[in-house]
C-alpha positions in Angstrom: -18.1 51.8 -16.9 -16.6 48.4 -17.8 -17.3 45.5 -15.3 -15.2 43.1 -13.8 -14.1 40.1 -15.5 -14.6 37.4 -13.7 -11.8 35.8 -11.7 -11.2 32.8 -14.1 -10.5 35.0 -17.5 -8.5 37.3 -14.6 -6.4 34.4 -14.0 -6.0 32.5 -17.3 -3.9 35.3 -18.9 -1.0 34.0 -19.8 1.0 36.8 -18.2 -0.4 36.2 -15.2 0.8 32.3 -15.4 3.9 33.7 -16.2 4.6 35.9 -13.0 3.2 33.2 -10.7 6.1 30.7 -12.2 8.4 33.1 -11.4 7.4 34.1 -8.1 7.9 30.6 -6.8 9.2 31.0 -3.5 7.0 30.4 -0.4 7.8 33.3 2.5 9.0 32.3 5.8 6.0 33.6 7.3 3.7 31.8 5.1 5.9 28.2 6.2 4.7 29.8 9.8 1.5 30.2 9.2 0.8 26.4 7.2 2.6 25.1 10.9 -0.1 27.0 13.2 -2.5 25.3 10.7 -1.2 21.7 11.1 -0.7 21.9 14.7 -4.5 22.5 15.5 -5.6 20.8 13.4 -3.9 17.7 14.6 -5.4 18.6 18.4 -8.4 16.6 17.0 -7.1 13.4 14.6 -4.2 13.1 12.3 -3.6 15.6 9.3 -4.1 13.4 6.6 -5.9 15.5 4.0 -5.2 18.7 3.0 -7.1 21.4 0.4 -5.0 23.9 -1.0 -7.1 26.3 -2.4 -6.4 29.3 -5.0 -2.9 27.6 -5.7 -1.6 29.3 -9.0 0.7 27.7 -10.4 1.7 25.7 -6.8 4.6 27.2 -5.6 3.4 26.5 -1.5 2.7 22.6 -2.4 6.3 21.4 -1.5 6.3 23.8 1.9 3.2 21.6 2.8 4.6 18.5 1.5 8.0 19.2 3.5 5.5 19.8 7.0 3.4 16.6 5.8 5.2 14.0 4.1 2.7 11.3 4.1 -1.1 13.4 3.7 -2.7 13.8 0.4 -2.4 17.2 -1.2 -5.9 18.5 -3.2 -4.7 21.3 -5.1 -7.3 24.2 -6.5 -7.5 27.2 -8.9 -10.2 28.3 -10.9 -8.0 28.8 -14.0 -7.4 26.1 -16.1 -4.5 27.5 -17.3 -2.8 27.8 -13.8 -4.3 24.3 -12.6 -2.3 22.9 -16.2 1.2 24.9 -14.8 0.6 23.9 -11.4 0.4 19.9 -12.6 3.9 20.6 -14.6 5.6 22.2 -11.6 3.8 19.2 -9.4 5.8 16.7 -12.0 9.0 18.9 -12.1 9.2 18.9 -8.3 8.2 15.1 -8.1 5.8 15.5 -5.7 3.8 12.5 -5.2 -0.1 11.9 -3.7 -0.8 15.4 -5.0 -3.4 16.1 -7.2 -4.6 19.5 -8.8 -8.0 20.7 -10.7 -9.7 23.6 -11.6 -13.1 25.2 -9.0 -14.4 27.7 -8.1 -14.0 28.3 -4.2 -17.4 29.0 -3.7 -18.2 25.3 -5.2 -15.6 23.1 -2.9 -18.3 22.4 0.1 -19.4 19.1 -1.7 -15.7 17.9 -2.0 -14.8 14.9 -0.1 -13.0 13.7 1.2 -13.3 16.3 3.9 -9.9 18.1 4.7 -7.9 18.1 8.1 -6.3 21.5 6.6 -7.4 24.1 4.2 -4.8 26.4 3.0 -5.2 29.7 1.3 -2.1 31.5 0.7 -2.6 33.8 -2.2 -5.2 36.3 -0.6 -7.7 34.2 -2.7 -10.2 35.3 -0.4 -9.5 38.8 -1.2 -10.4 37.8 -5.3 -14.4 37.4 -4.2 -16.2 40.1 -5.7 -19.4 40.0 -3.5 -20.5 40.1 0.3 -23.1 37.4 -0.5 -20.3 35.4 -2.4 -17.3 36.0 0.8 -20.5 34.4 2.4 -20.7 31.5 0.1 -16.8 30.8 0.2 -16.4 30.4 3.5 -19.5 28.2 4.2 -17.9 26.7 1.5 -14.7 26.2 3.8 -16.6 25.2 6.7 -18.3 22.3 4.7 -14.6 21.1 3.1 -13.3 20.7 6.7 -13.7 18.2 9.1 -15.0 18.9 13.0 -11.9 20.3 14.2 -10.0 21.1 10.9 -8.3 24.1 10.6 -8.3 26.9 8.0 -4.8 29.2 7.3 -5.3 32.3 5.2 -3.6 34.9 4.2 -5.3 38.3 2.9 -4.8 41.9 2.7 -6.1 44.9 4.8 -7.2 48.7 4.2 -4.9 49.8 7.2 -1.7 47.6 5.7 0.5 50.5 4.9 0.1 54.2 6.4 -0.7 55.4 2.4 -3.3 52.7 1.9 -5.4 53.6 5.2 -5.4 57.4 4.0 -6.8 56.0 0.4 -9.2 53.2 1.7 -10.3 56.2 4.0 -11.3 58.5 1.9 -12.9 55.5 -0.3 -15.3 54.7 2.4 -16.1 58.1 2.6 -17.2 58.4 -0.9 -18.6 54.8 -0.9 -21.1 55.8 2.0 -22.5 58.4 0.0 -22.1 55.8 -3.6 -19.7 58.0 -5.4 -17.8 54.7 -6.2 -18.3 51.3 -6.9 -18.3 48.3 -4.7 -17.5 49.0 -0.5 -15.1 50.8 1.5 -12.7 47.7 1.4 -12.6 47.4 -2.4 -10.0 48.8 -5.1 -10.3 47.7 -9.0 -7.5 45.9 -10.2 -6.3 45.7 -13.2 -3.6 43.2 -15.8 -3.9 42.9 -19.4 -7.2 43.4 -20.5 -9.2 42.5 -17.0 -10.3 44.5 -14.4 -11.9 43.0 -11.2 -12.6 44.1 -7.7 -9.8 43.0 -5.0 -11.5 43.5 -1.4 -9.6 44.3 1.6 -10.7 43.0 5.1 -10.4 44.6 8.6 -9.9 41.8 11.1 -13.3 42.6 12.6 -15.2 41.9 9.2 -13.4 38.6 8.8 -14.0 37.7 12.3 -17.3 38.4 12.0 -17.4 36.4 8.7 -15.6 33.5 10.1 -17.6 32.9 13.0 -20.7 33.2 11.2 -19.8 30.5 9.0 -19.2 27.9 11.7 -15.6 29.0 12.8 -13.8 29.6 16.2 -10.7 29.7 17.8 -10.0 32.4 15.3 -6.6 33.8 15.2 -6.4 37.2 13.0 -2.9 38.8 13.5 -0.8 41.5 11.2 2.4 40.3 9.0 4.3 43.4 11.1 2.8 41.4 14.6 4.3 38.6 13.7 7.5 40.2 12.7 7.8 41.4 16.1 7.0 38.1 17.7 9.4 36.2 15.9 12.3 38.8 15.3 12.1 38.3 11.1 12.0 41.6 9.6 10.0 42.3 6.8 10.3 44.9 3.9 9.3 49.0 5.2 6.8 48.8 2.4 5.4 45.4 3.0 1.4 45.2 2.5 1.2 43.9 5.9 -1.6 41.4 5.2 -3.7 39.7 8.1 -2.5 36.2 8.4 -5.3 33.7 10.0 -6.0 30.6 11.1 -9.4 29.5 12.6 -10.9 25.6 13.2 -14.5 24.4 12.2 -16.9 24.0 15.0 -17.7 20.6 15.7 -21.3 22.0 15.7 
């Protein structure tokens, strides 16, 4: 069976550069979710710094520059050749006090300085291949952020859409008695010549995971909740992914 390529070589096809160019628009509920972010985060000091984290090619930088005019923008990927788009679409946009380079999220809790906000739009959390490294990440998190900094994320669920609940069923069916590889919440992936695991959350394993790490005041709600919160409607066959926003302990 072939393995999974790690995320970097994942990312660094060009192909993949090339759909995240074009896909440049930020969502309205994604605009949403960076505003729930900055406004607890500034319940405890000024937003100043932000992380954004798993960027592409950096297509939600001027939706957090437009919320935060003045705070310094850290961008992340882990592939070099998205961090080397991302810095062309930083100059084309001329965005200023933004930076971008290339990490691993598993390898940002020694980065200072410490953020206000961490944002993670692209289900970058979902692109971890192990429970041991979804452990790492988001200790990882926790360190990045300041005592009262806040966390938005957005990632993707078994029970999104009515087909994918019947599949991811029947997956952790098979993955209890290890007729497939990886857990219940996982799928392989594929684009171009790499495969890799993509894991789907439940909001009661990424509560769990959050609050473990050093996290409360966790928020974990549906795209579709929020569509009928706000009134916006979204597409029949949206993934429905869990957006989430959660603030370090000061602990």
């Amino acid at each position: 069976m072939d393995r999974s390529s790690p995320s970097a070589e994942f990312w660094s096809q060009d192909s993949q550069v090339q759909a995240f160019s074009v896909n440049s628009q930020v969502l309205l509920y994604e605009t949403a979710l960076i505003g729930e972010a900055i406004t607890a985060a500034a319940i405890s000091g000024e937003v100043q710094q932000v992380h954004a984290v798993g960027v592409g090619t950096g297509r939600e930088l001027p939706a957090i520059r437009l919320q935060l005019p003045e705070a310094k923008i850290s961008a992340w990927d882990v592939a070099d050749p998205m961090v080397e788009a991302c810095s062309k679409f930083i100059q084309a946009q001329g965005l200023t006090n933004v930076s971008v380079g290339q990490a691993n999220i598993v390898d940002l809790g020694g980065l200072s300085p410490q953020a206000d906000v961490v944002i993670l739009l692209n289900a970058i959390l979902c692109y971890v291949n192990t429970p041991q490294d979804r452990r790492r990440a988001l200790e990882a998190l926790q360190q990045l952020l300041r005592p009262g900094g806040t966390i938005a994320a957005v990632v993707h669920q078994p029970n999104g859409r009515i087909d994918w609940a019947t599949w991811f069923g029947l997956r952790s069916l098979l993955a209890r008695i290890s007729l497939v590889e990886g857990g219940s919440g996982d799928r392989r992936i594929s684009h171009g010549n790499s495969t890799m695991l993509f894991h789907h959350y439940t909001p009661n394993e990424l509560h769990r995971l959050l609050s473990s790490a050093g996290f409360e005041q966790i928020q974990i709600r549906s795209l579709r909740a929020w569509s009928r919160e706000t009134g916006h409607k979204i597409p029949l066959r949206s993934p429905n992914p869990l957006m989430v926003t959660a603030v370090r302990s000061d602990n």
